[in-house]
N, C-alpha and C positions, 0 to 999 in steps of 0.2 A: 790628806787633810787640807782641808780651805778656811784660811784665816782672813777674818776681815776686818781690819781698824780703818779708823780715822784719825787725818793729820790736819791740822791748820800750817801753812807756810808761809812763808812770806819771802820775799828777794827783792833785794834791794839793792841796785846798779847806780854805780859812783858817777857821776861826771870823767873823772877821771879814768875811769874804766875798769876801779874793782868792784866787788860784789861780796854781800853778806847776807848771810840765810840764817833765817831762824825757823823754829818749827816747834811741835809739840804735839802729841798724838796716843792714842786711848794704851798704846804699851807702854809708855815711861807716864802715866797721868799727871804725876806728881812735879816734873819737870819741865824746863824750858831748854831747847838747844836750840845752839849756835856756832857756826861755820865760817871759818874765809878761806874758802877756796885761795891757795898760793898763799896763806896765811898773812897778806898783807890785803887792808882796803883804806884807801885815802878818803876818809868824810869830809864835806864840809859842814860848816855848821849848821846850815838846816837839815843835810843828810842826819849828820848825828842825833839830831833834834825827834825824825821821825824812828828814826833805828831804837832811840831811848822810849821813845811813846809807845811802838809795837811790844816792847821787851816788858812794860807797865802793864798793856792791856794781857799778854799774853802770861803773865805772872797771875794776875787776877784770875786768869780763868782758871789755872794749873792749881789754887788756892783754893776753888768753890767745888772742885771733882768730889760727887759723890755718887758712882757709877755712871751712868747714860751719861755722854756727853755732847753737846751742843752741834748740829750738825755743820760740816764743812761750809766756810763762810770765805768769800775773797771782798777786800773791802779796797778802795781807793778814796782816800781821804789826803785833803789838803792838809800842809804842815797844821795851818790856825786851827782847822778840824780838830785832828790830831791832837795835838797840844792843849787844846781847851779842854778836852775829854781828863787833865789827869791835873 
């Protein structure tokens, strides 16, 4: 059997040197996940800042699932980007 979904992801590296992964993808539709690797990540406040706006945009999308969804998208946006959008 050949299964083929789609994931949006995102990772996001600390200054400090940890790392937080979130993601969402056509087998969990309804959800939003999130990871730290070594279960610890030091944000700063703009890290946090974008970490909270991905976790916004990507709730909205997990909220509008109504089959087909949105094809794989990689975006780089500024915090002010970012944070304007919500």
């Amino acid at each position: 059997m050949f299964t083929v979904s789609r994931e949006t992801k995102a990772t996001l590296v600390t200054q400090a040197g940890g790392k937080v992964v979130g993601w969402h993808n056509d087998k969990e539709a309804r959800h939003v996940s999130i990871a730290v690797p070594g279960d610890r990540a030091k944000l700063t406040p703009v890290e946090a800042r974008n970490l909270a706006a991905w976790l916004i945009d990507a709730a909205r999308e997990a909220e509008k699932v109504e089959g087909d969804r949105s094809p794989l998208r990689t975006a780089t946006l500024g915090t002010a980007e970012r944070v304007a959008r919500w």
